[in-house]
C-alpha positions in Angstrom: 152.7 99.7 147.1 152.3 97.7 150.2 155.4 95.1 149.4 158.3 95.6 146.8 159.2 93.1 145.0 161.8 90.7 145.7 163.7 91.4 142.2 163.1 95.0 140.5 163.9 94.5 137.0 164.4 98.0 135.4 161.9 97.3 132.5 159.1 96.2 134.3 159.4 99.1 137.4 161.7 101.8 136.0 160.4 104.0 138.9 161.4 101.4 141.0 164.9 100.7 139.7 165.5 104.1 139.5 164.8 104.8 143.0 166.7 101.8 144.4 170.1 103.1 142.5 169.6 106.2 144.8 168.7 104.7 147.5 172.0 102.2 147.1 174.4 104.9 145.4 178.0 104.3 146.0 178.8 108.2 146.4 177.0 108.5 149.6 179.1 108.3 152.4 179.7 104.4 154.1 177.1 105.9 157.3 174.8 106.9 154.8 174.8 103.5 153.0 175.2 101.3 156.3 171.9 103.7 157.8 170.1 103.0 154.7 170.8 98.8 154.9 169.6 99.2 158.6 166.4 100.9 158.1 165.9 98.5 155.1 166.8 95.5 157.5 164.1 96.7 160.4 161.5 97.0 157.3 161.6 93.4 156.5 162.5 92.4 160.4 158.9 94.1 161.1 157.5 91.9 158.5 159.2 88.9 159.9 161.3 88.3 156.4 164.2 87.1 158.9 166.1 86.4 156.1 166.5 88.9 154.1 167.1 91.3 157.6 170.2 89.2 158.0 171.2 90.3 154.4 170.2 94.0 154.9 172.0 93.9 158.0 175.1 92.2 156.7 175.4 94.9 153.8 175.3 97.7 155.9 178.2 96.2 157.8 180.3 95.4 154.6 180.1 99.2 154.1 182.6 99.6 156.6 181.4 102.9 158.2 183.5 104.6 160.9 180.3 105.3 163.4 180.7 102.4 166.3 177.2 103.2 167.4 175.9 102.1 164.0 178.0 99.2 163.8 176.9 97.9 167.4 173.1 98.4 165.9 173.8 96.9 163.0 175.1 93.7 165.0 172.6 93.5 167.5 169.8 93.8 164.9 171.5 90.9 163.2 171.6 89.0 165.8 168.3 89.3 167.0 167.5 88.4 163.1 169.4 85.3 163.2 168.0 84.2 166.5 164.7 84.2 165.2 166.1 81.9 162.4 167.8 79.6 164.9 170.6 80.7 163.8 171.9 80.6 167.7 175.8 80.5 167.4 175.3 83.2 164.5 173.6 85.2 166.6 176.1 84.8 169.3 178.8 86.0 167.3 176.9 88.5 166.2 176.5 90.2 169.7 180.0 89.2 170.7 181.4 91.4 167.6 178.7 94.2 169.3 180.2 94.2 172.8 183.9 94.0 171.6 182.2 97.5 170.1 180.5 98.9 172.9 181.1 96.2 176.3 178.0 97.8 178.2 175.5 97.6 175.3 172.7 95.9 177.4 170.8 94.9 174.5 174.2 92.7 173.0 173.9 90.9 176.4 170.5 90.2 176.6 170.5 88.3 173.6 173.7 86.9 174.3 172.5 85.4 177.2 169.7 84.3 175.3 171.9 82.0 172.9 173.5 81.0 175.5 170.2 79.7 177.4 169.3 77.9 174.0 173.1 76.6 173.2 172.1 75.0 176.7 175.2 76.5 178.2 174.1 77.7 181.1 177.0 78.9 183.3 177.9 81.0 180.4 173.8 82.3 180.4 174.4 83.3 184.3 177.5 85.4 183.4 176.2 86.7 180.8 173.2 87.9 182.9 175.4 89.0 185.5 177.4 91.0 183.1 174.2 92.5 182.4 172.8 93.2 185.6 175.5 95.1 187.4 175.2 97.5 184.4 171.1 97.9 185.1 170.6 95.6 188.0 166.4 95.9 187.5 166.6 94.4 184.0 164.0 92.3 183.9 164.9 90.3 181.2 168.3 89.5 182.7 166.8 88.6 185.8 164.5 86.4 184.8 166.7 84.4 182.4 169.6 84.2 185.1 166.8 82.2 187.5 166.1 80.0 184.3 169.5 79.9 183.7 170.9 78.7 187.3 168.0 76.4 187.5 169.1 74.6 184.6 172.4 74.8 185.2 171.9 73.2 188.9 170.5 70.1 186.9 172.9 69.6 184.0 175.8 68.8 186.9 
């Protein structure tokens, strides 16, 4: 099976249902369940299903889990979904919640800056790329989005 299907009813795909309700079981531990909802999320993220990564995403991060790493992935990957929706402010808040998480996580303010750049506000684009830079000051990214950034910027004033 190349695709699952979008709604596994149990007398159609037993096999199915049955390994989804292990896959989801509440008895595993919260980082169990929230690792399971992120793999799931980068599945359909790689098959550019944005929306349903969002929803993966979001479930593993209702599951509450105590790992801060996981959590800051879980974010990010949320975010990046969500910014491929156009979801910009969701995305934003997305990566804020990361970096309240981990303040240095360079891939939180990459696409932070990013919303920022298509929010149009660009002053907050050049800190943001600043923030980044003086944690790896060859980021590419970062520096090219900071020249964009100023540049625009310099001719919204």
């Amino acid at each position: 099976m190349k695709k699952a299907p979008s709604e596994i009813d149990p007398k159609e795909n037993p096999d199915l249902a049955c390994l989804q309700s292990i896959i989801f079981d509440d008895e595993r531990s919260p980082e169990e369940q929230a690792k399971t909802y992120k793999d799931e999320g980068n599945d359909y993220f790689k098959e550019k299903d944005y929306e349903k990564a969002v929803i993966s995403y979001t479930e593993g991060l209702k599951k509450k889990c105590s790992d801060p790493d996981l959590n800051v992935v879980l974010y990010t990957n949320r975010a990046a979904a969500q910014y491929y929706l156009g979801n910009f402010r969701s995305a934003l808040n997305d990566v804020t919640a990361a970096r309240k998480l981990k303040p240095c996580h360079l891939k939180a303010i990459v696409r932070g800056a990013l919303c920022h750049l298509e929010l149009k506000n660009f002053a907050e684009a050049v800190n943001w790329c600043d923030e980044g830079l003086q944690i790896d000051a060859k980021e590419k990214k970062l520096l090219e989005m900071r020249v964009k950034a100023d540049k625009l910027k310099k001719k919204q004033i």
